[in-house]
N, C-alpha and C positions, 0 to 999 in steps of 0.2 A: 417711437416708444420712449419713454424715458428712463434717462439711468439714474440707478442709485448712486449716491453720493457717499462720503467715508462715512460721513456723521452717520447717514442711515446707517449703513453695515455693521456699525458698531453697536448700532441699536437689533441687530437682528439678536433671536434668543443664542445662537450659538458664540458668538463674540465671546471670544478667552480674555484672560489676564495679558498676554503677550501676545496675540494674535486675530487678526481681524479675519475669522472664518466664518465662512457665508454656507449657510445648506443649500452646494449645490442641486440636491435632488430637488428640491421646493420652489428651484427659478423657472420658469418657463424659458430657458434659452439652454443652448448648447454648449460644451465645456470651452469649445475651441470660441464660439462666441464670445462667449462671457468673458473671455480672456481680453480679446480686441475693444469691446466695448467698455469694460468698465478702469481697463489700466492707464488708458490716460488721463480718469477723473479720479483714480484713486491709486498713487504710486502703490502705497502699501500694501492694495491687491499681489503683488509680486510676493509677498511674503505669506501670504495665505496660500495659495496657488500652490510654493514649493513646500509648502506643510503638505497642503489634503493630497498632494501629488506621491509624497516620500523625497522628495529634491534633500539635497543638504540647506543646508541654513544659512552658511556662511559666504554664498556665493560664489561657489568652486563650480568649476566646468571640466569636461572636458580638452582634448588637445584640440578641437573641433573649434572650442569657445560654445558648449551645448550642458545648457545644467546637468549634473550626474546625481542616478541614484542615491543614495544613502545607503540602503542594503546593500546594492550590488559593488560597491567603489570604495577606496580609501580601507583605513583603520588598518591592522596589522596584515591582512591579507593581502593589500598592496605593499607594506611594506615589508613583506616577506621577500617581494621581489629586490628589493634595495640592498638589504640588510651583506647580499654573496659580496656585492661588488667593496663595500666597506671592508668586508673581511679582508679581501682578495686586497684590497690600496693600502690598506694597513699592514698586510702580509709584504707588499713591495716594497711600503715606505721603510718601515723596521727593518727591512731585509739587506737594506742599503746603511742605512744611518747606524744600526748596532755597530756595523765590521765595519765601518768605511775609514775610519782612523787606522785599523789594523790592515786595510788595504795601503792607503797612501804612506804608509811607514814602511810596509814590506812589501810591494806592489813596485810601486811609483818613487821610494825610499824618500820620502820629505821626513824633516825631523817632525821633536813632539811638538812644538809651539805653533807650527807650519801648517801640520796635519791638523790639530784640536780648530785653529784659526779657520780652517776650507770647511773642515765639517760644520763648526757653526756658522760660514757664512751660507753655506749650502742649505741648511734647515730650516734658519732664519729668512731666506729665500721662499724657503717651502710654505713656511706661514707666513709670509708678506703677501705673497701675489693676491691670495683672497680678496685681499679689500680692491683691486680691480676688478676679477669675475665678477664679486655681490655688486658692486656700482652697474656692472653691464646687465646684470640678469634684473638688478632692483629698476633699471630708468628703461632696458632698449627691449629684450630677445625673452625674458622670463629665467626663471631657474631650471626649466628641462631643457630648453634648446642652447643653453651656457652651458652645461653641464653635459650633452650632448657632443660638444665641439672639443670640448678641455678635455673629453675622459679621450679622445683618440689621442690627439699632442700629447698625451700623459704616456700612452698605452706604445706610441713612437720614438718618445723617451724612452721607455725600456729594451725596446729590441735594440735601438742604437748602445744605450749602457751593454746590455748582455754581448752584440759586438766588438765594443772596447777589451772588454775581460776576458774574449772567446780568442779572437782572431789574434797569431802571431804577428802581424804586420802593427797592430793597434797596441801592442805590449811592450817593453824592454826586453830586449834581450841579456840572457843569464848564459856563463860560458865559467865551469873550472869552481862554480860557487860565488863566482863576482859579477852583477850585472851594472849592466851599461844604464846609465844617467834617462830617465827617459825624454824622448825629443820633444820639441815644440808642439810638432804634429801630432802626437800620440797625445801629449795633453789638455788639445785643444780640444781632440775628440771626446776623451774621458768627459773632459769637463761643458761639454756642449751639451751631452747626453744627458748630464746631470742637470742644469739648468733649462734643458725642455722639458724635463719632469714636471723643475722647480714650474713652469708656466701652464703645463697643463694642470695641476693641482692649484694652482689660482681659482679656477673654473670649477674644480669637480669640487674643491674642498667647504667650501662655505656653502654648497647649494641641495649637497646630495640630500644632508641632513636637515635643513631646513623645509627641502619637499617633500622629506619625511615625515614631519611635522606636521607641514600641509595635509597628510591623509587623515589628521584627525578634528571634525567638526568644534572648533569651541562652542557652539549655542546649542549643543549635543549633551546632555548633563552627561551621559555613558561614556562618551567618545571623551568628554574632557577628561573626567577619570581617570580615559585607558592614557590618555596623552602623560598624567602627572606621572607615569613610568614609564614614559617611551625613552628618554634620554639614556635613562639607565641599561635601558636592555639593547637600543643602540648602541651604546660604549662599549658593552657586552660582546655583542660579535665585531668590535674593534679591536680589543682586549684580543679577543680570539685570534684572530690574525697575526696579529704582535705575536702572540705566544708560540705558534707556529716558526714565523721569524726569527725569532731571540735561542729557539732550542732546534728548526731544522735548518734554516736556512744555511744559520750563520755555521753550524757543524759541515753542513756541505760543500763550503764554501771555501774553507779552509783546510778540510781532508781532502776532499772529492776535487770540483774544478768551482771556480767563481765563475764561468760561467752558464755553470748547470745551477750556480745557488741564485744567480737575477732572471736564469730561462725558466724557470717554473713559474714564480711570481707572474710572469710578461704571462705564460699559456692561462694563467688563474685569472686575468683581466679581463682578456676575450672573452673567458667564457663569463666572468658574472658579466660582463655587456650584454651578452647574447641572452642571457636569462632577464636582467633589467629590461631588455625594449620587447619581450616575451608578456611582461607584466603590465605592457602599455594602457589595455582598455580598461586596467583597474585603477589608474591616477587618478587625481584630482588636480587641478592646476587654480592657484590663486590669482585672482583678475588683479591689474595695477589699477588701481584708483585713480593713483598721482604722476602725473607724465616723468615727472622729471624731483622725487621727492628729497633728493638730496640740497635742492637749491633752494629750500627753505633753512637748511642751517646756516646760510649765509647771508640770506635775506633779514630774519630774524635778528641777528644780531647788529646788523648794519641799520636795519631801522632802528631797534631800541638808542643806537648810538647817535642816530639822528635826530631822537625824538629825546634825548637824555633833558635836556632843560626842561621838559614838560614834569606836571605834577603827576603820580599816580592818583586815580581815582580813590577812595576809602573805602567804595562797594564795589568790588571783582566783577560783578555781573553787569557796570556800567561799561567793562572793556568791551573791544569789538569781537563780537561771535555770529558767524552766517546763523540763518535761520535754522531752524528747528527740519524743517522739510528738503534743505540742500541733504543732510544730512541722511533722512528717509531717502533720498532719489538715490542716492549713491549707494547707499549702502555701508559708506566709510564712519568709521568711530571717532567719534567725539571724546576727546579728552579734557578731564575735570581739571580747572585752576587749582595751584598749587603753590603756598608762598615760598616756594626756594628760585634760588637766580632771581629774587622779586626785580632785577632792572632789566631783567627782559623784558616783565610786561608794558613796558613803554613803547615795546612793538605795536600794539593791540590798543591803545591811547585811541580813542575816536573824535574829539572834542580837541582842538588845535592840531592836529595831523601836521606836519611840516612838507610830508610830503603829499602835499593835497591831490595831485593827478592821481595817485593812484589810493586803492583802500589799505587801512591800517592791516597788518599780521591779524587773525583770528586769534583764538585762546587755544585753539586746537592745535594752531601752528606752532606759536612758541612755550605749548607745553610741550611737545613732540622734540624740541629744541632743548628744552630743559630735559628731555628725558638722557639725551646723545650726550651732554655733559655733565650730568651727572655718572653717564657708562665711564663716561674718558676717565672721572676721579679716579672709580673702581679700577680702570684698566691700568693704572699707573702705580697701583699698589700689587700689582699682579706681575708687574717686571720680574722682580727681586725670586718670584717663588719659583717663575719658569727660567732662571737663572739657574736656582738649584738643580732645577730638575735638566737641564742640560748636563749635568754633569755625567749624569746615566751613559751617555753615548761618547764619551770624551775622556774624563782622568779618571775616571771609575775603573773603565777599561783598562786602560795604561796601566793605573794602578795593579788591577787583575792582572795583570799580563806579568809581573814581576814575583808573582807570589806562587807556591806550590800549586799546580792546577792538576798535578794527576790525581785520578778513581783508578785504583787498579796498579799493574804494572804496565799495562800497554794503553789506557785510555788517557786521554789529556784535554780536560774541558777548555773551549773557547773561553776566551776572559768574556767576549759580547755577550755568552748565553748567559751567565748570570742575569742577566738583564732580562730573563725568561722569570725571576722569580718576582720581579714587579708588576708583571703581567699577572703568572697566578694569583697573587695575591690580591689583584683586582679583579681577576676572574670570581673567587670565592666569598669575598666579601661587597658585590654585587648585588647575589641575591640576599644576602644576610641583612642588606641594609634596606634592596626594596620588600624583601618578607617579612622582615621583622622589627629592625632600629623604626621603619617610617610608621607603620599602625602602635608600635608602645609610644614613641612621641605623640603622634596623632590623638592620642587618647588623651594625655597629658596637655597638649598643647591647643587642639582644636584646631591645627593648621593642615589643610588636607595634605601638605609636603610631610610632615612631622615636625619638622626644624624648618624656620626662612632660610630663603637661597643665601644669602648674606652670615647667615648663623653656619651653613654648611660651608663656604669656601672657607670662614674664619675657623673652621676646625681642623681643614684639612689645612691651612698656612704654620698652623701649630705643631701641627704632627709634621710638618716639614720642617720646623726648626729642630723638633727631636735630632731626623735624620743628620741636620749639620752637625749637632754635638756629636750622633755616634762613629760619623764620619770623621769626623777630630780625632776621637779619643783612638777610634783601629789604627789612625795613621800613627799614632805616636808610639803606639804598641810596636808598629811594623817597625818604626824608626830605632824601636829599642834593640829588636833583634836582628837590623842589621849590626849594630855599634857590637851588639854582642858576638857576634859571628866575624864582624870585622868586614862586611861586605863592600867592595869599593867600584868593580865592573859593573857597566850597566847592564851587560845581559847575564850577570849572575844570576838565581833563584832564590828569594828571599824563603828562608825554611820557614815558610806560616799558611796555612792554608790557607786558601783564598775564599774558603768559606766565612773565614772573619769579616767577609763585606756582607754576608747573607743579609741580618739585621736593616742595615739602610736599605738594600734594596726592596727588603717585603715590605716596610714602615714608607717607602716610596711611593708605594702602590695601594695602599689602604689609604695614603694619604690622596691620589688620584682622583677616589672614587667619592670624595667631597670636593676636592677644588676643581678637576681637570670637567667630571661631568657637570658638578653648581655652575663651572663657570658657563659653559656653552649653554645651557636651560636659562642660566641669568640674562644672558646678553642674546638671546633670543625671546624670552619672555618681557625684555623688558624695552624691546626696541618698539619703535613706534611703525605702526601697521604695515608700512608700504615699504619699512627700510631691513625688512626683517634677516633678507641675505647677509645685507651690509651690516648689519645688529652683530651677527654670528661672528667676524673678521675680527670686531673687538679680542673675544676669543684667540685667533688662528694669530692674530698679528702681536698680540701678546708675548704669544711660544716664539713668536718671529724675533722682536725684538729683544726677548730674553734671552737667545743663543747668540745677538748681536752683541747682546750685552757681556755676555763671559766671552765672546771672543775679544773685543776691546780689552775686558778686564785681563785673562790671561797674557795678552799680550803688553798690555801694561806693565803688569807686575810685574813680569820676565824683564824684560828693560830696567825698571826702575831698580829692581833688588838684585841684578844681574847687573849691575854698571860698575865701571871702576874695579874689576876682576873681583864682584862679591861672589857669593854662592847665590845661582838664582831659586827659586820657590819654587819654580816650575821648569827645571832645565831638562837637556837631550838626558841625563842620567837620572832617574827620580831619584836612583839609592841613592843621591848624594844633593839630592835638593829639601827642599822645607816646604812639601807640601800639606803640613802640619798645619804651619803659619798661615797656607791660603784660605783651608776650610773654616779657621779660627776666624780670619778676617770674612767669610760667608756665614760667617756665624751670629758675628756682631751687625752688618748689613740685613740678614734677613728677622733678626729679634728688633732691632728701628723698624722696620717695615712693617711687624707684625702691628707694632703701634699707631702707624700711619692709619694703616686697615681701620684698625677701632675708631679711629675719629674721622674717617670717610663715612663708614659704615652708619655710624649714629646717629647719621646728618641727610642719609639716602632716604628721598622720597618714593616709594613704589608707586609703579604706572598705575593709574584710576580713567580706567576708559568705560564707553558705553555706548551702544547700537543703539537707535532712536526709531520704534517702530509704534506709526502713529504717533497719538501723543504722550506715547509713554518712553522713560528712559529705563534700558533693560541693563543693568550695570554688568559687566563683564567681569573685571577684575578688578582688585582693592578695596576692600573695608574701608573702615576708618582706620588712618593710623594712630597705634600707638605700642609703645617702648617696651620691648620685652627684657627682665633684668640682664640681657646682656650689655644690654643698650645697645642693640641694632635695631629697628623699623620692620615690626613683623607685617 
C-alpha cells in the first residue's frame, strides 16, 4: 500500500492552521496502524495523533515516560496536591529563621553581631544550594526524583533540629539563672541539623515550584491563562505557611518549649509528603530535550571568543541554524535572533568557522546564552533588595526585642511575630492584585500580566526603598526616647511600642507580592527551555546571596565604626549603638540600585521562542518589542 506523505495530509480537507489532522474515520486502516505506518514518513503525525487523541501538546508524560491525558492530569488539580507540602516547608523554614537570632542569643548565648552573622549565613545557605539540585534535576534525574530525594534530607533535618532543642544532653545547661557556655558538641549538633536542611532545600526548593508549573500546557490557550496566576496563588499557600510560623510557631517556642515549636512543622512535612506522592497519577513530567543543557553556556561564549576576528554577517538568517525539521522531530523550541550580546553571534558564524572539526553554535544556542545573561544582569540588581529584606529575621527583631512588647498585663508579643504582619499583608493583597490591579491594567495595557514582569519587580524595589526610609525615621524616634528617658542598660525597655515597626513590616510584604512573586515568574519564564529548574535558582540564589550580603555588611560596619573604642552602629547594646546610621546607609545603597534596575531593565530583551509544527512557526512567546513609557521592554 502506499503511504501518505506530509505534503498530502496537509492537503487533506481537515488540515488546521496549526495542525496536521487527518480524518481518521475516512482511512481504511486502523488507529494503532496508522500510527506505525505513517510516523516515520511524517514526524509531525505525532502532533496530530496527541490533538485527535486529548494528549497534552507540550510533550509531558507520565512517571512511566507515557503521554498523559489533558483532561485527566496536570492544571490545578495536580497541583492541589503540591501546594500542602509548600505550605508545610515554608511553615518549617519561617519557623526556624523568624526566632533563630532570639534562639542563639538566649539559647546558645552568642552576642548580636555573632547571631545576626549565623542566621544569615544559614539562610543564605538555604538559597544557595538550589543552583546544585536545579543542575541535577535539569542535566541527570528530572525535578520529581531531585525533589524526591531532598524533601527526606530536608524532612531528617528537622527531627535532628527538633532533637537539638528537645533533648537535655544536646542543650546548655542553666543552674541558679546562669547557664553554662554551650560545648563544642552541642554546637556542632545544633549546627549540622541546620545545614542538612540547608541541603535538602537545595533539591526541594527550585523544583517543587517549577513542577508546578509543569502541570500547565503552554500550547493550551486555557491552561496558559490558568498558568499567568499560578505563581500568585502558589506564593499564596507559601504566605500561608509563613503566617502560621511568624504568629504560632515562633509564640510556642518561646512560651511553650522550642522543641514543640520545630516538632510540629517536622509531623506537617510527613504528611504534605504522604499527600504529594498520593497525587502521583495526576503529574505531568517534562521530557529533557538536552542531555546536558548547561554546557552550552560555556560553549557559546568560548567559541564567540574563538571566532572574535571573524566578521559578523549583515543578514541574521546567514548564521548557522539546524534545519527547520531537527526542530519538528524533537519537539524543542526555536529561539528568534536577537541583537543584544551581538558578540555572541560569532558562535553561529558558518563561513570561516576556526573551529572547523566541529559545527558552528546554532542561533537557538546562543540566544538561549543571551537569555541566562541577560537573567545574571537582572539578578545583580536584585542583591541590594534581598539585602533589605533580610533584615525582617535579623535587626528588625533585635530591634523589636528592646521596645514595649506587652498587649495586656500578662501577654507579651514575640519581637519575630511581628514578622506575621508581612505575611498578611501579602496574604491580602494577593488576591487584590490577581482580581483586580491585573484585569484594570490588562484593559489599559493589553498585556495579559497587566504590567511586564520587569514593570512589576520595579515597583516593588520602590516600595522597598519606602521601607528603608521608614525604617530610618522609627529608629531615630526610638533614639530620641531613649536620650529622653536616659536609657543606657542593654536589657532595659525602651518605653515605645513596638508597634511603631508595624508600617515597614506591612509595606514589606505588599512590596513581596511585586518583586518576591515577579521575580520567581521572571526567571522561570524567561529561562531557556531545558534550563527551567536552574532558571528558578537565579531567584533562590539571589535571597542567598543577599543575606551573605548583610552578613558581610553587618559585620563590616561593626569593625570599622567599632575600632579604636568608637561607639559601634550595631553593638551587643543597641540602646547605645547608631543603628540610625546603618539603615541611613541602606538607604542610600538601595535608591543607587533602584537606578541600576532602570538601566538594566530598559536594555532587557524578552525571550521570543517558537515550536515548529510542519512548516509552520507557532510563536509562543514575545511580540515585537517595544518601550513602554517607563522605559522597560514590554
Amino acid at each position: 500500500m502506499d503511504f501518505l506523505g506530509c505534503r498530502q495530509l496537509e492537503a487533506l480537507p481537515t488540515y488546521r492552521q496549526h495542525y496536521a489532522l487527518v480524518p481518521l474515520s475516512n482511512l481504511p486502516l486502523s488507529s494503532g496502524y496508522l500510527e506505525q505506518s505513517l510516523l516515520p514518513f511524517c514526524p509531525t503525525l505525532e502532533i496530530l495523533l496527541m490533538e485527535t487523541k486529548g494528549y497534552t501538546q507540550d510533550g509531558t508524560v507520565d512517571l512511566h515516560g507515557r503521554p498523559v491525558l489533558a483532561s485527566r492530569t496536570g492544571k490545578w488539580k495536580a497541583c492541589a496536591f503540591l501546594v500542602g507540602y509548600e505550605a508545610f516547608e515554608r511553615m518549617a523554614f519561617y519557623g526556624i529563621a523568624s526566632n533563630l537570632v532570639v534562639y542563639l542569643t538566649t539559647q546558645l548565648h552568642e552576642d548580636t553581631v555573632s547571631s545576626v552573622r549565623n542566621v544569615n549565613n544559614w539562610s543564605g545557605s538555604v538559597w544557595m544550594t538550589p543552583i546544585l539540585g536545579a543542575y541535577i534535576a535539569d542535566s541527570y534525574v528530572g525535578r520529581f526524583w531531585t525533589f524526591t530525594v531532598s524533601s527526606l534530607i530536608y524532612v531528617m533535618g528537622m527531627v535532628l533540629l527538633t532533637m537539638a532543642v528537645s533533648l537535655k544532653s544536646l542543650k546548655p545547661t542553666c543552674a541558679n539563672g546562669i547557664c553554662n557556655k554551650a560545648s563544642t558538641l552541642q554546637i556542632a549538633f545544633f549546627y549540622s541539623s541546620l545545614y542538612t536542611i540547608a541541603v535538602g532545600a537545595g533539591g526541594t526548593k527550585p523544583n517543587i515550584s517549577t513542577f508546578g508549573a509543569d502541570q500547565f500546557d503552554d500550547f493550551n490557550p486555557r491552561e496558559k491563562e490558568l498558568k499567568v496566576s499560578f505563581f500568585n496563588w502558589w506564593m499564596f499557600s507559601s504566605f500561608l505557611g509563613a503566617l502560621v510560623a511568624t504568629l504560632g510557631l515562633v509564640y510556642i517556642q518561646e512560651n511553650l518549649d522550642w522543641g514543640l515549636g520545630y516538632g510540629i512543622p517536622t509531623v506537617g512535612l510527613l504528611l504534605s509528603l504522604f499527600i504529594f506522592y498520593m497525587g502521583t497519577p495526576n503529574y505531568r513530567h517534562k521530557v529533557r530535550r538536552t542531555k546536558s543543557p548547561a554546557r552550552d553556556l560555556i560553549r557559546v561564549p568560548v567559541t564567540a571568543l574563538v571566532n572574535r576576528k571573524l566578521k559578523l554577517p549583515n543578514n541574521p538568517s546567514e548564521l548557522h541554524e539546524l534545519e527547520q525539521q531537527h526542530y519538528i522531530n524533537t519537539g524543542k523550541r526555536r529561539v528568534h535572533q536577537t541583537p543584544a550580546f551581538r558578540f555572541l553571534d560569532k558562535a553561529a558564524i558558518r563561513e570561516g568557522n576556526v573551529e572547523a572539526s566541529k559545527p558552528p553554535c546554532t542561533v537557538t544556542q546562543v540566544e538561549e546564552t543571551k537569555l541566562v545573561m541577560g537573567m545574571a544582569l537582572v539578578w545583580l540588581v536584585t542583591l541590594i533588595p534581598s539585602t533589605i529584606w533580610a533584615q525582617v529575621n535579623t535587626l528588625f527583631v533585635k530591634q523589636g526585642t528592646t521596645l514595649d512588647r506587652n498587649l495586656g498585663p500578662r501577654f507579651q508579643i514575640p519581637a519575630a511575630s511581628l514578622g506575621s504582619f508581612v505575611t498578611l499583608s501579602m496574604l491580602l493583597s494577593v488576591p487584590l492584585y490577581d482580581r483586580y490591579f491585573v484585569p484594570f491594567m490588562r484593559r489599559r495595557t493589553g498585556n495579559p500580566r497587566g504590567i511586564t514582569l520587569l514593570q512589576r519587580l520595579g515597583t516593588g524595589f520602590v516600595i522597598q526603598v519606602l521601607v528603608t526610609v521608614i525604617a530610618y525615621a522609627v529608629e531615630l524616634r526610638r533614639m530620641d526616647v531613649i536620650k529622653e528617658h536616659g536609657i543606657v542598660v542593654a536589657k532595659d525597655i525602651v518605653p515605645m511600642s513596638i508597634f511603631w515597626l508595624l508600617p515597614q513590616y506591612i509595606l514589606l510584604g505588599v512590596a513581596d507580592v511585586f518583586n518576591a512573586i515577579g521575580l520567581l515568574e521572571f526567571f522561570y519564564d524567561q529561562s531557556p527551555e531545558d534550563m527551567q529548574s536552574l532558571g528558578t535558582t537565579f531567584f533562590t540564589s539571589g535571597i542567598g546571596v543577599g543575606n551573605f550580603l548583610n552578613s558581610f555588611l553587618v559585620t563590616m560596619v561593626d569593625k570599622i565604626t567599632g575600632r579604636d573604642g568608637g561607639k559601634s552602629w550595631i553593638g551587643k547594646n543597641l540602646n547605645q549603638s547608631h543603628l540610625d546610621y546603618y539603615y541611613a546607609f541602606l538607604l542610600v545603597i538601595s535608591t543607587l540600585n533602584l537606578g541600576a534596575f532602570w538601566w538594566v531593565s530598559s536594555r532587557f530583551n524578552y525571550k521570543r521562542e517558537a515550536i515548529e509544527v510542519g512548516e509552520r512557526s507557532l510563536q509562543v512567546e514575545g511580540k515585537a518589542l517595544e518601550t513602554s513609557p517607563l522605559g522597560l521592554q514590554v
